[in-house]
C-alpha positions in Angstrom: 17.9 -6.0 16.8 15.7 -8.6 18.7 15.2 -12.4 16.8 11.8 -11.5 15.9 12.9 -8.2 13.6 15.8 -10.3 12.5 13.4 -13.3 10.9 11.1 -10.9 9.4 14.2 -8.8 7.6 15.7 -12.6 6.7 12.3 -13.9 5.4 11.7 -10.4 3.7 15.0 -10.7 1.7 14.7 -14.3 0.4 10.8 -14.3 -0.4 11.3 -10.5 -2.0 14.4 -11.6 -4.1 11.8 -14.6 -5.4 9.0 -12.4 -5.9 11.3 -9.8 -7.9 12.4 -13.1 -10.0 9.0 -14.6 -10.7 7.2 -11.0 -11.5 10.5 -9.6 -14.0 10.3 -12.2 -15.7 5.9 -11.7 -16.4 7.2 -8.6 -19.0 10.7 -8.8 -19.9 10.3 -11.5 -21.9 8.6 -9.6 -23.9 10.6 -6.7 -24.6 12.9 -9.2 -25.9 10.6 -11.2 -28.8 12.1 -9.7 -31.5 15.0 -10.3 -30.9 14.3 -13.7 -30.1 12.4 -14.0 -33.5 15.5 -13.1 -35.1 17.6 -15.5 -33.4 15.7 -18.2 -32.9 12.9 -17.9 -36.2 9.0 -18.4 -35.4 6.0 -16.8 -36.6 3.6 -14.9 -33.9 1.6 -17.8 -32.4 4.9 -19.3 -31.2 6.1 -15.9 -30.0 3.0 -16.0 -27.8 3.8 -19.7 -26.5 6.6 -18.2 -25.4 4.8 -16.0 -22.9 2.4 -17.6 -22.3 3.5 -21.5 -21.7 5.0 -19.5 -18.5 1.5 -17.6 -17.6 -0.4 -20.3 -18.2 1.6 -23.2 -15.9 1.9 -20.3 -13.8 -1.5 -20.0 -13.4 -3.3 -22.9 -13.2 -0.7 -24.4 -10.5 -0.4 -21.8 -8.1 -3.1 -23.2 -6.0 -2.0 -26.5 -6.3 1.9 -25.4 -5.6 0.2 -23.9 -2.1 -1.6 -27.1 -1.5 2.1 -29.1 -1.5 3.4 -26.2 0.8 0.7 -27.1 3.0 0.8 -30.6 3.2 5.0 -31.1 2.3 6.6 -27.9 4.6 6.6 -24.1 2.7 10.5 -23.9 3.5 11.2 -27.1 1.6 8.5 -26.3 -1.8 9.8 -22.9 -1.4 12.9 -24.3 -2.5 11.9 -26.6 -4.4 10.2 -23.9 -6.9 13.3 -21.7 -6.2 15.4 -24.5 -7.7 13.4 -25.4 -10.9 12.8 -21.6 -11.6 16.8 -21.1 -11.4 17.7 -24.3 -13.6 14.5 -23.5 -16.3 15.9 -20.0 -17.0 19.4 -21.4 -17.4 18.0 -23.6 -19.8 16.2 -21.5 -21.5 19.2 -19.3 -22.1 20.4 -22.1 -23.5 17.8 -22.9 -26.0 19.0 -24.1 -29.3 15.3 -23.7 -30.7 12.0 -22.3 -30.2 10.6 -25.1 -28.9 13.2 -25.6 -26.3 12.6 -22.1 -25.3 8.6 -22.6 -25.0 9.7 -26.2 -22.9 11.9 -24.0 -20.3 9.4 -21.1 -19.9 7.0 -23.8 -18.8 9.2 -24.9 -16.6 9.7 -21.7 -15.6 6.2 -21.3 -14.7 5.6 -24.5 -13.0 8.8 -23.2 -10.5 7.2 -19.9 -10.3 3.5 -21.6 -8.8 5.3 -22.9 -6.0 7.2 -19.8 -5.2 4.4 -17.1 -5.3 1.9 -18.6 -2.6 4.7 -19.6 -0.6 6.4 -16.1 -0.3 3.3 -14.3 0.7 2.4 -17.5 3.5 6.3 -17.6 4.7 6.3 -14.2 5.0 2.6 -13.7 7.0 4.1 -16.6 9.6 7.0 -14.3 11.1 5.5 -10.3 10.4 3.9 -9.3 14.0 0.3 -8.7 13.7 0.5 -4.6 14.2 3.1 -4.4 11.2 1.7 -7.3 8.9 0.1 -4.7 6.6 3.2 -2.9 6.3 5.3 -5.5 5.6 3.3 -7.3 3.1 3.0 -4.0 1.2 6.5 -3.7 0.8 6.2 -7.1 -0.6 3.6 -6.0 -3.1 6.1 -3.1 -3.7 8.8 -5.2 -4.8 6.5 -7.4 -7.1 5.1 -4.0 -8.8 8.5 -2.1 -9.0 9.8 -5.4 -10.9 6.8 -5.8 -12.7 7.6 -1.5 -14.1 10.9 -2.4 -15.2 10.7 -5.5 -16.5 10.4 -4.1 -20.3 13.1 -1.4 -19.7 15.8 -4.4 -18.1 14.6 -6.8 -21.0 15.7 -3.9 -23.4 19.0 -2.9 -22.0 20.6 -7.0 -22.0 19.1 -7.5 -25.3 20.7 -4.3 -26.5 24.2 -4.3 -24.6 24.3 -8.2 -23.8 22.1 -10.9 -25.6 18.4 -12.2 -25.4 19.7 -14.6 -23.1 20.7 -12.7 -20.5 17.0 -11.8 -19.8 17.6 -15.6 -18.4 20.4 -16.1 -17.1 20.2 -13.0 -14.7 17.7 -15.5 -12.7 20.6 -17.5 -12.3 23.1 -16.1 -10.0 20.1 -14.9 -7.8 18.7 -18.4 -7.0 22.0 -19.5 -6.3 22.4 -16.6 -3.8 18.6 -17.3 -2.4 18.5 -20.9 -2.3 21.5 -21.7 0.9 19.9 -18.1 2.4 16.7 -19.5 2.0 17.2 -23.4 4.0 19.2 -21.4 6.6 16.8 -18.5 7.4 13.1 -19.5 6.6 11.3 -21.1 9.1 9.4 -24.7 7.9 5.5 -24.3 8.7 2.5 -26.6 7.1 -1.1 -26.3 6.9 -4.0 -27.8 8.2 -4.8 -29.5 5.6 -3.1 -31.6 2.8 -5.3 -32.7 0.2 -4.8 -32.2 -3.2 -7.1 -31.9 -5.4 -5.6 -33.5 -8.3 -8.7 -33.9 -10.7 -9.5 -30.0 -10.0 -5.5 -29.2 -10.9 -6.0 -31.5 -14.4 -9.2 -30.5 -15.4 -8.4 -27.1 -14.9 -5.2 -27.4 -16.7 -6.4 -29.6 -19.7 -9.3 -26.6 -20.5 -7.6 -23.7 -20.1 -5.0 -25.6 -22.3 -7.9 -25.8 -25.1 -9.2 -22.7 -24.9 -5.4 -20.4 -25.3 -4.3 -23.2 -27.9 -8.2 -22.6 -30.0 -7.5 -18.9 -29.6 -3.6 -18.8 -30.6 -4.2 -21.3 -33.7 -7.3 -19.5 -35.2 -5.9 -17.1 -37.1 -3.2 -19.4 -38.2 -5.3 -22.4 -38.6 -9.0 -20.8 -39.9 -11.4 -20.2 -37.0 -13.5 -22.9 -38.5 -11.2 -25.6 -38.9 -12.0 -29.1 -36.7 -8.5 -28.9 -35.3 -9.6 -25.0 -33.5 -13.2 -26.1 -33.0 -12.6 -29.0 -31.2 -9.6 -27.1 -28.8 -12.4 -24.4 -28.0 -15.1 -26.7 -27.6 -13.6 -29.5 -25.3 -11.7 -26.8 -23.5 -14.9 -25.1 -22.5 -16.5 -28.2 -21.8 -13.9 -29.6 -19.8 -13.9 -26.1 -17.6 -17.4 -26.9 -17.3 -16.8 -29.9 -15.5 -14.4 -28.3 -13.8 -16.5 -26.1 -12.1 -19.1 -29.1 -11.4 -16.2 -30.7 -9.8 -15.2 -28.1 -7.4 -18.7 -27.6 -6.6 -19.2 -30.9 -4.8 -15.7 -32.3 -3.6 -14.9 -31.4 -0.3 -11.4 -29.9 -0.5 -11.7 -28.2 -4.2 -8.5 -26.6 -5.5 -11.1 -23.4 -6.6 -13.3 -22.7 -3.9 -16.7 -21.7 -5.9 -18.7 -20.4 -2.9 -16.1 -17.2 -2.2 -17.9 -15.9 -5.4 -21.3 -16.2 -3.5 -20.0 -12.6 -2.2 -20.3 -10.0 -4.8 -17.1 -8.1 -4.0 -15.2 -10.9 -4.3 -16.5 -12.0 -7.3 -16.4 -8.2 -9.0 -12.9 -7.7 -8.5 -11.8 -11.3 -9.5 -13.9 -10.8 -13.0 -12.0 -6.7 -13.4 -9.1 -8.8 -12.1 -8.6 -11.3 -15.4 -10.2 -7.9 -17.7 -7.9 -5.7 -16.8 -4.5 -8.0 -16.5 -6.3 -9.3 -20.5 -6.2 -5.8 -21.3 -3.1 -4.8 -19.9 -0.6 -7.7 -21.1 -2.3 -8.3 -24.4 -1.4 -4.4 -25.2 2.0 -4.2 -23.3 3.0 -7.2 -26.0 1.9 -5.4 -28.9 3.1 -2.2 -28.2 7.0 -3.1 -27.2 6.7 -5.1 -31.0 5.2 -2.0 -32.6 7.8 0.5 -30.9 10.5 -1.9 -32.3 9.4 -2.8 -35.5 7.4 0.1 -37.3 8.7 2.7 -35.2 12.1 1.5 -35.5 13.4 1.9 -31.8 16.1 -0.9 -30.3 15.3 -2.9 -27.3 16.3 -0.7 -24.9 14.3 2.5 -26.5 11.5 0.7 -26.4 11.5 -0.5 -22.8 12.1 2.9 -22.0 8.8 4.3 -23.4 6.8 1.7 -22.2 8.3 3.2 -19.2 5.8 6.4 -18.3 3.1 3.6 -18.5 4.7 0.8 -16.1 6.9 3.6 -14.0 4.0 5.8 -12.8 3.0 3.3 -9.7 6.1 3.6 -7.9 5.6 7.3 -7.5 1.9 7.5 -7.2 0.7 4.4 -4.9 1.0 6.2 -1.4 -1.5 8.7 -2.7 -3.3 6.3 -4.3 -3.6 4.0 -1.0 -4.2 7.3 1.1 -7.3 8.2 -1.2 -8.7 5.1 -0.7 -8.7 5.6 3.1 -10.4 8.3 2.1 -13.3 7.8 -0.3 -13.3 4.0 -0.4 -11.2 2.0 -2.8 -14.5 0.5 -4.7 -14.6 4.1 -6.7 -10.2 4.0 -6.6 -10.5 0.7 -8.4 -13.4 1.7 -10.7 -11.3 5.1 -11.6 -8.8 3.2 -12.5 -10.2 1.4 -14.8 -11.8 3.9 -16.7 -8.1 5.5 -16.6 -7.1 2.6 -18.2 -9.0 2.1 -20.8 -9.5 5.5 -22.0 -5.6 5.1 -22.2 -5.4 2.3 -24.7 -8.6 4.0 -26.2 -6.3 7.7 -26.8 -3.3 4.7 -28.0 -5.2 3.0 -30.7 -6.6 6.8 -31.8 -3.7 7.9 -32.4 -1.2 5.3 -33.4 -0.2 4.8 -36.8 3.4 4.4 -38.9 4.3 7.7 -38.7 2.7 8.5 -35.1 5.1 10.6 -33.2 5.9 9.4 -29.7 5.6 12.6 -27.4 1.8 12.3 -28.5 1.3 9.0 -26.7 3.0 9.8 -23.7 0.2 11.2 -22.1 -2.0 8.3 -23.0 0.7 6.2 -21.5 1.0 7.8 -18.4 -3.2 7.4 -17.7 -2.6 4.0 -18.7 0.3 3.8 -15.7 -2.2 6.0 -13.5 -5.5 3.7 -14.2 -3.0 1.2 -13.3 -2.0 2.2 -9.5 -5.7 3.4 -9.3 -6.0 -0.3 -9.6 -3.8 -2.4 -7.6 -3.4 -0.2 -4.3 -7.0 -0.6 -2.9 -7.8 -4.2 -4.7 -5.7 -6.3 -2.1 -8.3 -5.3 0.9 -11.3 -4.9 -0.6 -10.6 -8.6 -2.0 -9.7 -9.8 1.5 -12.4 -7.9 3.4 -14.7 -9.2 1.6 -14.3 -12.9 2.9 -14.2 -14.9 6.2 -10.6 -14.7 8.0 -10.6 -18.7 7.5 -10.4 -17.9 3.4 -8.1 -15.9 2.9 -5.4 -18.0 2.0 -7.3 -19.4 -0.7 -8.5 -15.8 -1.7 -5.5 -15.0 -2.1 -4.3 -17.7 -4.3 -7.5 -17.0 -6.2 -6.9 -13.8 -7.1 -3.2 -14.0 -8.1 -4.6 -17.4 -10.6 -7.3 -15.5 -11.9 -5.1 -12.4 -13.0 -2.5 -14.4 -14.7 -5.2 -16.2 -16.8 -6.2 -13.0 -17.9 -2.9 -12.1 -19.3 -2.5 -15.4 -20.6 -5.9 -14.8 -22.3 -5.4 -11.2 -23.2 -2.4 -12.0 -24.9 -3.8 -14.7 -26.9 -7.0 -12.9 -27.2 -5.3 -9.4 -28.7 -3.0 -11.2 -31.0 -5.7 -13.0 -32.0 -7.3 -9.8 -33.4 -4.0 -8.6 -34.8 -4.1 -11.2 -36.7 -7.1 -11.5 -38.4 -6.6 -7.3 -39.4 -2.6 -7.4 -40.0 0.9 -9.2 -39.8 4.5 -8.3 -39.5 5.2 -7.6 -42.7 5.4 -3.9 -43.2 4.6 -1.1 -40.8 1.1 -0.4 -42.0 -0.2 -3.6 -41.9 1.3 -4.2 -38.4 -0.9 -0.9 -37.3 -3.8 -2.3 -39.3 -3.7 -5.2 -37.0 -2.6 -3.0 -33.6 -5.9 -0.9 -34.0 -8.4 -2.9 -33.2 -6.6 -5.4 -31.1 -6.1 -2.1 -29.2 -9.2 -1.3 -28.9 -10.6 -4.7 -27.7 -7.5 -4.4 -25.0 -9.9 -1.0 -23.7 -13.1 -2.8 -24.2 -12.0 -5.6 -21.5 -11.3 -3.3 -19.2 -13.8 -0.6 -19.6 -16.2 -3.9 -18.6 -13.9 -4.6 -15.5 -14.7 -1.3 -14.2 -18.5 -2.0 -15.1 -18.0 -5.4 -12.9 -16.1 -3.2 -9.7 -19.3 -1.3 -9.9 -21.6 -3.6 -9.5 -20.0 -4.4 -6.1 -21.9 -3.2 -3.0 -20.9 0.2 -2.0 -19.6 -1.4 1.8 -17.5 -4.2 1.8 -16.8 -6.3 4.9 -14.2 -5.4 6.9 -14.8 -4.8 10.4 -18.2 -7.5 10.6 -17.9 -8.9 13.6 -18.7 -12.6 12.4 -15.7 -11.9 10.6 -13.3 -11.4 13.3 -9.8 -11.8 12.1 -8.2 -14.4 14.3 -4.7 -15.9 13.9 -4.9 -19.2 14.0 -2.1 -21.4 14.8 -0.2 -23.7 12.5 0.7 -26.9 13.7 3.9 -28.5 12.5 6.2 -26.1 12.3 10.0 -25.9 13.7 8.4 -22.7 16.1 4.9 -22.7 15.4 3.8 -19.6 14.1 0.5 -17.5 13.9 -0.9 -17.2 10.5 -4.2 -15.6 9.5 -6.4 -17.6 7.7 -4.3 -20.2 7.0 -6.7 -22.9 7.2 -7.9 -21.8 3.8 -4.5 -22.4 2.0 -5.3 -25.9 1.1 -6.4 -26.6 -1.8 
């Protein structure tokens, strides 16, 4: 095996071990809530601070973490992120409180902003040109496959082992990756260094408002000055947010990428459908647990036809869209979706037997691969070779807002129609929250339709040239990467 092969099978392995960190722990968590309620106490709003204080740091610093890759070396805030994802989940296995716990899945996320950018850059630098594609699939293969089991590993160490071991299983594997890692990945920057630190607060500080307003109504009264004023200045301080990025030079969220339509389309079904998707995975692993009775483990394992189905049906999926075009895949999808959680929220109730949702389950898991298999290219396609970087990073933000936002969002609605208390009145709340989870996506496939028919791949002012990175210990050829920056 020639040096070349031998970096992209040693990158391969330390960036898909982090990937399969950072993406298992998006959904196990959440198989494990009750469990955690138990132990730990909490009502529901802090149950969702506890997924989404990860999401949400997650989110709003995963440009920013590519920007200190850029200017700082990938290698070294590779392993910088490595390191506080590994020592957040040990301490958050070692939480004596809730609050602790929120703290460390914070952490968590902040580790987990400078690790996703990185992997998918790190890895781009050593793939050859004619398998790039390939190898970046497999990557996205990895991050879907842990992604599809998350619910059913979070249910088997809560069930056999403890909550906590949803944790400390991070542990041992940054502690492999993390030597592997400084001895096999190749140190590259970017072209540029700026940060845009006012971009990274003000984008923080709003979206901050805006999940705290939505996770304290129902708690708090919708009308009360503390929830007004977190919805209000968040949305005011996004709005300066985007006036800001507008006009500095180097803006963390490039605004004129949405001056193309496809771009713009799939990032709005992007933050619908991930809304739609986590906001009803977190309800239904608490309903399957609580009402229905099921343990941890049962109920990862029949979220399972839902988050399983990818694995087996994304070749097809990525061969039809050679096909017919993945703007009506995406758009399919969708509708798949949504008619999914649509057939749930029709049918669920106390008594509701499970072999009736299965096959609402299984569209859900379809409409899902419909999804992500074509979304990737037409997202890139649609933008100069000099953005893609910063696409990239985009779309990734974008989609974990929207399960930080769907999450918030949904339990928002179970709350103002139920509680915990008894079976019924948890289905009471499920319903509609169920159906609003639909509703979001149902208009993400109304937004991939409003995209033009032809996206842009193949335009010749789009030619898609490596361009070399200086700075590195063996420079290497990355496309696009004078858009990382932000």
């Amino acid at each position: 095996m020639n040096v070349s092969k031998r970096n992209v099978l040693w990158t391969f392995l330390c960036c898909g071990l982090g990937v399969a960190m950072v993406s298992l722990d998006n959904l196990v968590v959440i198989t494990a809530l009750p469990a955690i309620r138990e132990s730990l106490g909490g009502d529901i709003q802090q149950l969702e601070w506890t997924v989404n204080a990860y999401t949400l740091t997650y989110a709003v610093l995963m440009l920013p973490g590519a920007a200190l890759g850029d200017r700082f070396g990938r290698r070294r805030m590779f392993l910088v992120g490595l390191s506080l994802f590994t020592a957040a989940s040990a301490a958050a296995a070692l939480a004596p409180g809730i609050g602790a716990l929120i703290a460390a899945r914070a952490v968590q996320g902040l580790g987990a902003a400078a690790l996703m950018p990185l992997n998918l850059t790190l890895l781009t630098a050593v793939a050859p040109a004619a398998r790039r594609g390939a190898v970046l699939g497999a990557l996205s293969a990895v991050e879907g496959l842990a992604i599809a089991m998350g619910p059913l590993i979070g249910g088997l160490m809560v069930e056999h082992l403890a909550w906590q071991w949803i944790f400390w299983v991070n542990v041992p594997i940054g502690l492999v990756v993390l030597p592997l890692a400084r001895g096999k990945l190749a140190e590259s920057r970017g072209m540029h260094n700026r940060l845009d630190l006012v971009g990274t607060a003000l984008a923080g500080t709003g979206l901050f408002g805006i999940v705290f307003g939505l996770i304290q109504g129902p708690a708090d009264d919708w009308s009360s000055v503390r929830v007004l004023a977190a919805l209000t200045g968040g949305a005011l301080v996004l709005a300066a947010f985007v006036v800001w990025e507008l006009r500095t030079p180097m803006p963390m969220f490039p605004m004129r990428l949405f001056r193309h339509r496809t771009f713009s389309g799939m990032n709005a079904a992007g933050l619908l459908m991930f809304a739609g998707m986590f906001g009803s995975v977190f309800l239904l692993t608490q309903f399957f647990q609580g009402p229905r009775g099921y343990s941890p483990m049962e109920a990862g394992l029949r979220i399972l036809p839902w988050t399983v189905v990818p694995v087996f049906v994304a070749p097809v999926v990525g061969y039809l869209s050679d096909r017919i075009g993945g703007r009506s895949i995406v758009a399919l999808g969708l509708t798949f979706q949504a008619c999914g959680l649509g057939w749930i929220a029709a049918r669920v109730s106390p008594e509701v037997s499970y072999p009736s949702l299965v096959p609402a389950l299984v569209l859900c898991g379809l409409g899902m691969t419909f999804y992500f298999s074509p979304t990737a290219n037409l997202v890139m396609s649609s933008v100069a070779a000099g953005d893609r970087g910063m696409a990239s990073g985009s779309v990734n933000a974008l989609r974990e807002l929207g399960g930080v936002l769907g999450v918030a969002v949904l339990a928002s609605v179970f709350t103002a129609h139920g509680d915990l208390a008894t079976p019924g009145s948890f289905t009471d709340g499920m319903v509609p929250a169920l159906w609003t989870g639909a509703c979001l996506i149902a208009v993400g496939a109304l937004a991939v339709l409003a995209t033009p028919r032809r996206h842009g791949p193949g335009r010749p002012a789009r030619k898609d040239t490596d361009a070399v990175v200086p700075g590195a210990e063996g420079t290497a050829a990355v496309p696009g990467t004078e858009g990382t920056a932000a």
